[in-house]
C-alpha positions as CSV (number, residue, x, y, z in Angstrom):
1,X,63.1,176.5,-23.4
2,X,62.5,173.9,-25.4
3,X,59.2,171.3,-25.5
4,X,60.7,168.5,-23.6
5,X,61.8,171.0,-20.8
6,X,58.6,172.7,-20.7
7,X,56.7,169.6,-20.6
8,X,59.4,168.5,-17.6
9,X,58.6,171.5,-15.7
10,X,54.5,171.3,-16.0
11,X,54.7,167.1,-14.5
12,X,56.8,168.4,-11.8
13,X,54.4,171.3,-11.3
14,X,51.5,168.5,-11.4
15,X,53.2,166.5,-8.8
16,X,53.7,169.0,-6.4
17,X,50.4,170.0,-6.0
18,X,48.7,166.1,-6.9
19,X,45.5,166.9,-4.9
20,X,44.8,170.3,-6.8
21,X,46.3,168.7,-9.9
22,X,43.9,165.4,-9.5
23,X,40.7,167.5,-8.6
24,X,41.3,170.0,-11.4
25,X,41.6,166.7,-14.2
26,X,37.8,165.1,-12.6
27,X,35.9,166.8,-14.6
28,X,37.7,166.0,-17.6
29,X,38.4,161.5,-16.3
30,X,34.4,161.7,-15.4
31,X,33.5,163.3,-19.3
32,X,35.8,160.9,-21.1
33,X,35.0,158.1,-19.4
34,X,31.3,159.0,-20.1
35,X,31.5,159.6,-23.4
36,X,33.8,156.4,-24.5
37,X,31.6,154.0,-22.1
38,X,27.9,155.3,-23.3
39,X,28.9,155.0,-26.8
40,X,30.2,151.4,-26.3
41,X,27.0,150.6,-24.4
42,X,25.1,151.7,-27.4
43,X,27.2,150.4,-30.0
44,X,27.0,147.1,-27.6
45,X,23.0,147.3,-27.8
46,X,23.0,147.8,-31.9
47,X,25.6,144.9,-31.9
48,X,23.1,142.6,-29.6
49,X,20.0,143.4,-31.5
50,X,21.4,143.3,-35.0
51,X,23.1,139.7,-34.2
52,X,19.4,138.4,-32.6
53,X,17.1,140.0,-35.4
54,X,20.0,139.7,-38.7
55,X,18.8,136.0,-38.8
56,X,14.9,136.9,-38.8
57,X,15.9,139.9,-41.5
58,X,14.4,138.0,-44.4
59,X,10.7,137.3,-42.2
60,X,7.6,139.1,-43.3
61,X,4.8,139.1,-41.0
62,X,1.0,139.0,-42.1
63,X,-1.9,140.1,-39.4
64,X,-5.3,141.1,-40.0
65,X,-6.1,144.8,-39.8
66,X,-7.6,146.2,-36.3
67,X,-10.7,147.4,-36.9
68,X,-13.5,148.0,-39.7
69,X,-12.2,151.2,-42.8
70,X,-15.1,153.6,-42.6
71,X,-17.3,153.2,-45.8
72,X,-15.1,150.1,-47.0
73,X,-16.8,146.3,-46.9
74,X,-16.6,144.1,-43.7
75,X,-12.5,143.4,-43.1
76,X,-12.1,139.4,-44.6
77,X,-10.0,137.5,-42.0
78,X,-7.1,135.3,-43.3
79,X,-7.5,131.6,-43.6
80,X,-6.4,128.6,-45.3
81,X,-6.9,130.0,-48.6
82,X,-4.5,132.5,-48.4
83,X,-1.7,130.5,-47.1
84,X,-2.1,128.3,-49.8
85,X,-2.2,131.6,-52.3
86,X,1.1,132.3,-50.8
87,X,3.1,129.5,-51.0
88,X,2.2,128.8,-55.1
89,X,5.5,129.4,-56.7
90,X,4.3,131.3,-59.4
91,X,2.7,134.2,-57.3
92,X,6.5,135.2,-56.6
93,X,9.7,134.2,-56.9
94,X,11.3,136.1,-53.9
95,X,8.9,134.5,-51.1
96,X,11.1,130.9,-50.5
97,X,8.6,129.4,-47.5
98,X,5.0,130.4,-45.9
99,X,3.5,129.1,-43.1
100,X,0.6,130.4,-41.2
101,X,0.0,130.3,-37.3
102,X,-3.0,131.1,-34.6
103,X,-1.8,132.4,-31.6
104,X,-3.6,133.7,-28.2
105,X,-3.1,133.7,-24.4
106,X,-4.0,130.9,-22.2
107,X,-3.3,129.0,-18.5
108,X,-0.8,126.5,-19.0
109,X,-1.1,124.1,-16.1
110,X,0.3,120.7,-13.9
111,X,-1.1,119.8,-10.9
112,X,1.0,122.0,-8.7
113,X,1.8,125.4,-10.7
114,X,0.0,127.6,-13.5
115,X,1.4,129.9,-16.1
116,X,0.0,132.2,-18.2
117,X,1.8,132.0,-21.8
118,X,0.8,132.2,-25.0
119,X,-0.1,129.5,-27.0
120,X,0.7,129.5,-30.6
121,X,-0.4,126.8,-33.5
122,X,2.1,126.5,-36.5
123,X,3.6,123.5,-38.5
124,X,6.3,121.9,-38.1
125,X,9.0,124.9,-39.9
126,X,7.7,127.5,-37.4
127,X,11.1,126.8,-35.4
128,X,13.7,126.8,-38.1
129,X,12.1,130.0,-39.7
130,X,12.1,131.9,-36.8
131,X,15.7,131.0,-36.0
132,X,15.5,128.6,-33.0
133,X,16.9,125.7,-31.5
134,X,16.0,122.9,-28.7
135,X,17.6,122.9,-25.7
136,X,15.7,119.3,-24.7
137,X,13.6,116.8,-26.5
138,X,12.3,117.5,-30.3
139,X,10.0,119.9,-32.3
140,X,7.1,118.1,-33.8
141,X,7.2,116.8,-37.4
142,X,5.3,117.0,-40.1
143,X,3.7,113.7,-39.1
144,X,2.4,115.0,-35.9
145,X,0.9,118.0,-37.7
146,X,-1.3,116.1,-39.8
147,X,-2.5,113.4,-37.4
148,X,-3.4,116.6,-34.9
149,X,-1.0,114.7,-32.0
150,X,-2.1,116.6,-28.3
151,X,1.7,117.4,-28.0
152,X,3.1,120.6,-27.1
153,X,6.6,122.6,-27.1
154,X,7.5,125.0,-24.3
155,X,9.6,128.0,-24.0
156,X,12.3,127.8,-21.3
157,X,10.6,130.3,-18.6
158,X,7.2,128.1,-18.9
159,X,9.2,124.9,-18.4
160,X,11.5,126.5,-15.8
161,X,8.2,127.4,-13.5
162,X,6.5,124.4,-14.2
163,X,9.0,121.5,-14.4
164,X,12.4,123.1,-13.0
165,X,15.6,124.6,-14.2
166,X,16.8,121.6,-16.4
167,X,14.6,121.4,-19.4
168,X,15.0,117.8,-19.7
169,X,12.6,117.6,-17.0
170,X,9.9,118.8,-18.5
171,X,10.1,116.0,-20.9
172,X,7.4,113.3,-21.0
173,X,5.3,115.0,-18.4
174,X,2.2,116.2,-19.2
175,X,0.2,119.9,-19.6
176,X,-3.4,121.3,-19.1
177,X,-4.0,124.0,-21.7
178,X,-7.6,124.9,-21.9
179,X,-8.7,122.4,-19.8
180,X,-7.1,120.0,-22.5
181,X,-4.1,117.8,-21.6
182,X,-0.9,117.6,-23.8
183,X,2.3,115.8,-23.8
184,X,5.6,118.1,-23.7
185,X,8.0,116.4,-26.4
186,X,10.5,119.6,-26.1
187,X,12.0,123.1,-24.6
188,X,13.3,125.1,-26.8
189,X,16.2,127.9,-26.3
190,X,16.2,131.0,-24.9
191,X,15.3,133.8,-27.0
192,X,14.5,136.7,-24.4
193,X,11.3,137.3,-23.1
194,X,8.0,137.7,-24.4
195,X,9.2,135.0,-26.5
196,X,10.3,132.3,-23.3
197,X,7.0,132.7,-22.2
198,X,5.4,130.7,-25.3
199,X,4.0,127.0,-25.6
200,X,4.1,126.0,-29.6
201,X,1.6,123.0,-30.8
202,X,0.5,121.6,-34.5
203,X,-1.5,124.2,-36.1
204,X,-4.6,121.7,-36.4
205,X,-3.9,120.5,-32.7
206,X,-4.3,124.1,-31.6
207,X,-7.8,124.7,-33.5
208,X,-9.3,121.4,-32.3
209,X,-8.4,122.0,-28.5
210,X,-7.2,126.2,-28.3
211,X,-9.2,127.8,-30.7
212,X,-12.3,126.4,-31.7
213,X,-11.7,125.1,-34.9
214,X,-11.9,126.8,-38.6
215,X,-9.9,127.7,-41.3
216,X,-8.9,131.0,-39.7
217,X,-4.9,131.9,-38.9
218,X,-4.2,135.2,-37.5
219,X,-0.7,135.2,-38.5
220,X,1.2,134.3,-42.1
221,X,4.7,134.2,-41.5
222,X,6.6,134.4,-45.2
223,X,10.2,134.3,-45.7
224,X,11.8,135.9,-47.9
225,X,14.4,134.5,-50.7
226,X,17.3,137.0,-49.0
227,X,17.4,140.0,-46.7
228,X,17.3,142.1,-50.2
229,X,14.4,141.0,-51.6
230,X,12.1,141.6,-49.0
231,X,10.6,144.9,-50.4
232,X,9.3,143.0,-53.6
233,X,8.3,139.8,-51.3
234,X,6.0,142.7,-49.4
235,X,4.8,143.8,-52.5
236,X,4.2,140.2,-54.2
237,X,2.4,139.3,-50.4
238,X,0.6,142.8,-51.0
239,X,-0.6,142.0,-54.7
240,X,-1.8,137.9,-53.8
241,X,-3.7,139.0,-50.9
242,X,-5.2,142.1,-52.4
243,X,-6.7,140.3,-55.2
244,X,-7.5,137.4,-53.4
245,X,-9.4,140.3,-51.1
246,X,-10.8,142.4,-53.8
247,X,-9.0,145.2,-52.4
248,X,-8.4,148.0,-54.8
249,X,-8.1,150.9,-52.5
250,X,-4.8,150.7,-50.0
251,X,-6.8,152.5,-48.0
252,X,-9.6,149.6,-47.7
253,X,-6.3,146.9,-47.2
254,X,-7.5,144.6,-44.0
255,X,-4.3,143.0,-43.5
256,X,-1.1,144.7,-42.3
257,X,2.5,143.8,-43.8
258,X,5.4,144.3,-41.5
259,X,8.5,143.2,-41.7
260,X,11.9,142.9,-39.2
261,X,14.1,144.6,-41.8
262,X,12.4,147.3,-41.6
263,X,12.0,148.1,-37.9
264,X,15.3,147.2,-37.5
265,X,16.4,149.5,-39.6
266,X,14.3,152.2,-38.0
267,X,15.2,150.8,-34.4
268,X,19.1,151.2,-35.2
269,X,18.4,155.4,-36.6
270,X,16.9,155.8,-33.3
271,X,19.5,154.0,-31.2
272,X,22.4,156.1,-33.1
273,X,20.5,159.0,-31.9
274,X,19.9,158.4,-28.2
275,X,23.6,157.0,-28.3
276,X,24.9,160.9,-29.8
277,X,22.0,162.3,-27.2
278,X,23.5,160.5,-23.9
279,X,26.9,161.2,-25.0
280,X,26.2,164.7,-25.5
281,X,25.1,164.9,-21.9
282,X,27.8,162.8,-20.8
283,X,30.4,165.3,-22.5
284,X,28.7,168.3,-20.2
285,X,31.3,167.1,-17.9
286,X,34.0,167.6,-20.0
287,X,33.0,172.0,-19.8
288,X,33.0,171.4,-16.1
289,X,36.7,170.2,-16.7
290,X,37.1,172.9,-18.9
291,X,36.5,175.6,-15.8
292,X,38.5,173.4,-13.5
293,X,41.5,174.1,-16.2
294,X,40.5,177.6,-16.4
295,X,40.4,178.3,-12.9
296,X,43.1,176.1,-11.6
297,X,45.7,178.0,-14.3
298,X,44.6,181.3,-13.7
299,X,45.8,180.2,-9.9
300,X,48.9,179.4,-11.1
301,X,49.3,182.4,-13.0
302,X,48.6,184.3,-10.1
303,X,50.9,182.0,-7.5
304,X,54.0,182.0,-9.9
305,X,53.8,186.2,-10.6
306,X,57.0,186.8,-9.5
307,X,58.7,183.5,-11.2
308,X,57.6,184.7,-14.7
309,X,59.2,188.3,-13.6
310,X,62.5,186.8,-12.9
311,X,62.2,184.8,-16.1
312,X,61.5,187.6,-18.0
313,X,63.7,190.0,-16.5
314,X,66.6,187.3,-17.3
315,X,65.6,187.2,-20.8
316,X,62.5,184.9,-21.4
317,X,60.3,185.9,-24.6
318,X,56.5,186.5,-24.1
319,X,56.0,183.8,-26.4
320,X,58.1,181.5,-24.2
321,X,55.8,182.5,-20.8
322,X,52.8,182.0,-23.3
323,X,54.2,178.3,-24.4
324,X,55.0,177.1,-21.0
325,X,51.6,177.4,-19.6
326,X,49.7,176.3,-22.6
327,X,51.8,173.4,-22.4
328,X,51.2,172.8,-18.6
329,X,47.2,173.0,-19.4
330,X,47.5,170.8,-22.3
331,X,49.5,168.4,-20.1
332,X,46.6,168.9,-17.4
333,X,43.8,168.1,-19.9
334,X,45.8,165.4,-21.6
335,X,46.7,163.2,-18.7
336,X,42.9,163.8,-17.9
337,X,41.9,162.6,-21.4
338,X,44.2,159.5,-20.8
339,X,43.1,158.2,-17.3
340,X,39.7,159.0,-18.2
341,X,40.1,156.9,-21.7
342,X,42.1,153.7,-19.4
343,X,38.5,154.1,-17.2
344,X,35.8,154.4,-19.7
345,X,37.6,151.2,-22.1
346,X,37.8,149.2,-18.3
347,X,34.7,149.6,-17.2
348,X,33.4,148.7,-21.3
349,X,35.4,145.5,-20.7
350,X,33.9,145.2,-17.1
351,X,30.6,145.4,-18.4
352,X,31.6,142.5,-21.4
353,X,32.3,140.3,-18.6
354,X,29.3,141.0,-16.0
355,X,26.8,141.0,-18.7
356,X,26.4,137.4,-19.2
357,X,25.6,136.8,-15.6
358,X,22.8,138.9,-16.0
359,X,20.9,136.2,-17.8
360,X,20.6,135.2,-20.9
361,X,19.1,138.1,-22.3
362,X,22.2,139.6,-21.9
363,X,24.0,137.0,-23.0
364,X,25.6,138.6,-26.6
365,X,25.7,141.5,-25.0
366,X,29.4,143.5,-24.8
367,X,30.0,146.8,-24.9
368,X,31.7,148.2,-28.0
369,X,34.4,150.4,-27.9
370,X,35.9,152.1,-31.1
371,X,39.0,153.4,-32.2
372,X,37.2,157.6,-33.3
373,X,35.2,157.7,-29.9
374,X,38.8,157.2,-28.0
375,X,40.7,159.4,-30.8
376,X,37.6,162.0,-30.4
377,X,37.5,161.9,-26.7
378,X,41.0,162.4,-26.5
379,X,41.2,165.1,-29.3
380,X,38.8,167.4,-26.8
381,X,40.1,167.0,-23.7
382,X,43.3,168.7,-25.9
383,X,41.5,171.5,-27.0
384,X,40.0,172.0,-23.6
385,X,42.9,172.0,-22.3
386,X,44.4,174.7,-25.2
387,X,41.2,177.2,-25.1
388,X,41.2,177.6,-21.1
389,X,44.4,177.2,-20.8
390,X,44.7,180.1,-23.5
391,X,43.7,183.3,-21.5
392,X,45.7,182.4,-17.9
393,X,48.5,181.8,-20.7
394,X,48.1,185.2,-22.3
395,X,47.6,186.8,-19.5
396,X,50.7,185.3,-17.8
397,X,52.8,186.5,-21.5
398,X,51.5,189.9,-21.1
399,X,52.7,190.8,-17.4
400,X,55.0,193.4,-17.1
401,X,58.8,192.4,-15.2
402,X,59.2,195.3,-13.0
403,X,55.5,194.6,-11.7
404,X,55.8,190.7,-11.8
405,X,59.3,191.8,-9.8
406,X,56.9,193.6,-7.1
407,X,54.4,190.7,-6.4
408,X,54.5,189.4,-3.0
């Protein structure tokens, strides 16, 4: 018997028993499709994330250190100074813009509805160096920093609650923040959340009428030249502000350096972990499958006795008996490795098209699939279907004719 024949004979054996045969390949559709759709979903989430935070790759982040070192000197908070320390060209040539910022929660207000955002003070680059855009109206200008204007920039969820869905809505109308009253000039883009939930002033504006005044920021936001040089820009921003400090020991540093690169980096090993994790789980199915093979051929082996003593007594080799049903469990597992490949890559694209709708968090969201996690998938459910098939196989070769002859 040749392959074609023997594969001929293990379809017809699937279609005459399509219930058993269907039930039998479950475990092996449910596995596959697990593994191939939670691997997209989490090379769809690295995907989304890296695309978002690529952009802010090059931003290092300055904050003042939480709390007092025991036995050091009273923490120095950041101000004016240091900004200005920062942005001197000859302190580094791999930090290409600084600006600093003060920040802190507060009731954002109209006459009918409150929300509680945060409320942040910058100059006028704070939107192009953190990567956004306008969806209405303008940012404020350089202009409007200096002359300490009482205007103010929302983020879409605050304008959406207090103005309405369109953004252009918000525009003109007028703000109590702190008891103080500010004219909206803009709405930017969404971003995702916390960072809808924002209202953005001129960093002068903020201190008069937020803050209370001073030379204090409790953010430096510095950007970087390129993605690549953002370890030496950490270390220049380290150096400026450690002298500036007197800091000596890193142990006494009251500031804290962090940048996106770096807990991206550390966000996408974690991600490629949970993503082998889940699928791991996911492929427990795929051992269920494995006994549903193993049981459902031993069946077979048992049902078709007397067949394989006919076809032996006429002349068929052992290794003929042993071929056929290895080839009618690889042809089990195998059809199972397909239909569950066509349902884990349609429910991937399913997800591509339903994700959007979700909002516009989701909105660059679209699970990946790849071209190893199908060939993988696929390889398994063949080797599944090869090691259970193996002993109902053997066993099948090894029965005698004149007893095969006898089974009733």
């Amino acid at each position: 018997m040749n392959l074609r024949e023997a594969v001929r004979i293990a379809l017809r054996g699937l279609r005459a028993n399509r219930l058993r045969s269907v039930l039998t390949m479950l475990g092996i559709i449910i596995g596959v499709a697990s593994v191939i759709l939670l691997v997209a979903i989490g090379n769809g989430v690295q995907s989304s994330v890296n695309e978002k935070i690529q952009p802010l790759a090059n931003l290092i982040t300055i904050v003042p250190s939480v709390g007092n070192v025991p036995g050091g000197a009273p923490p120095k908070d950041l101000i004016d100074a240091d900004v200005a320390a920062l942005q001197d060209p000859a302190m580094s040539r791999d930090i290409a813009a600084v600006i600093p910022a003060v920040s802190g929660k507060a009731l954002t207000e109209t006459d009918s509805y409150r929300f509680r955002t945060t409320v942040i003070g910058s100059t006028d680059r704070w939107l192009d160096l953190n990567n956004g855009d306008m969806s209405a109206g303008s940012f404020f200008d350089d202009a409007q920093v200096r002359s300490t204007a009482r205007v103010v920039v929302l983020g879409p969820s605050v304008a959406s609650y207090l103005f309405g869905k369109d953004p252009a809505a918000a525009l003109s109308h007028t703000v109590r923040i702190n008891r103080q009253t500010f004219r909206v000039i803009g709405v930017m883009q969404s971003v995702g959340e916390p960072g809808d939930s924002i209202a953005v002033m001129p960093l002068n504006t903020a201190r008069r009428y937020i803050f209370g005044g001073g030379d204090k920021v409790n953010q430096i936001i510095a950007q970087a030249t390129q993605a690549s040089a953002v370890p030496a820009a950490e270390n220049d921003v380290i150096r400026v502000l450690s002298d500036r400090h007197r800091i000596k020991d890193t142990a006494n540093r009251d500031f804290e350096v962090q940048s996106l690169r770096s807990r991206l980096d550390t966000f996408n090993q974690i991600l490629r972990v949970l993503t082998l994790f889940t699928a791991a789980v996911a492929a427990i199915s795929l051992f269920v499958g494995a006994i549903g093979v193993l049981n459902i051929m031993l069946v077979s082996v048992t049902e078709r006795t007397r067949e394989i003593g006919i076809r032996k007594a006429i002349g068929a080799t052992r290794r003929a008996i042993l071929e056929q049903f290895l080839i009618e469990s690889l042809v089990l597992a195998g059809l199972g490795g397909i239909i569950g490949i066509g349902l884990g890559v349609g429910l991937s694209v399913l997800g591509s098209v339903l994700a959007p709708t979700l909002g516009p968090t989701f909105a660059t969201f679209a699970p990946a699939v790849t071209i190893p996690s199908v060939v993988l998938s696929f390889a398994i459910s063949l080797v599944i279907g090869l090691v259970a098939g193996g002993y109902p196989a053997n066993r099948a070769a090894r029965l005698r004719p004149i007893e095969a002859l006898r089974y009733q």
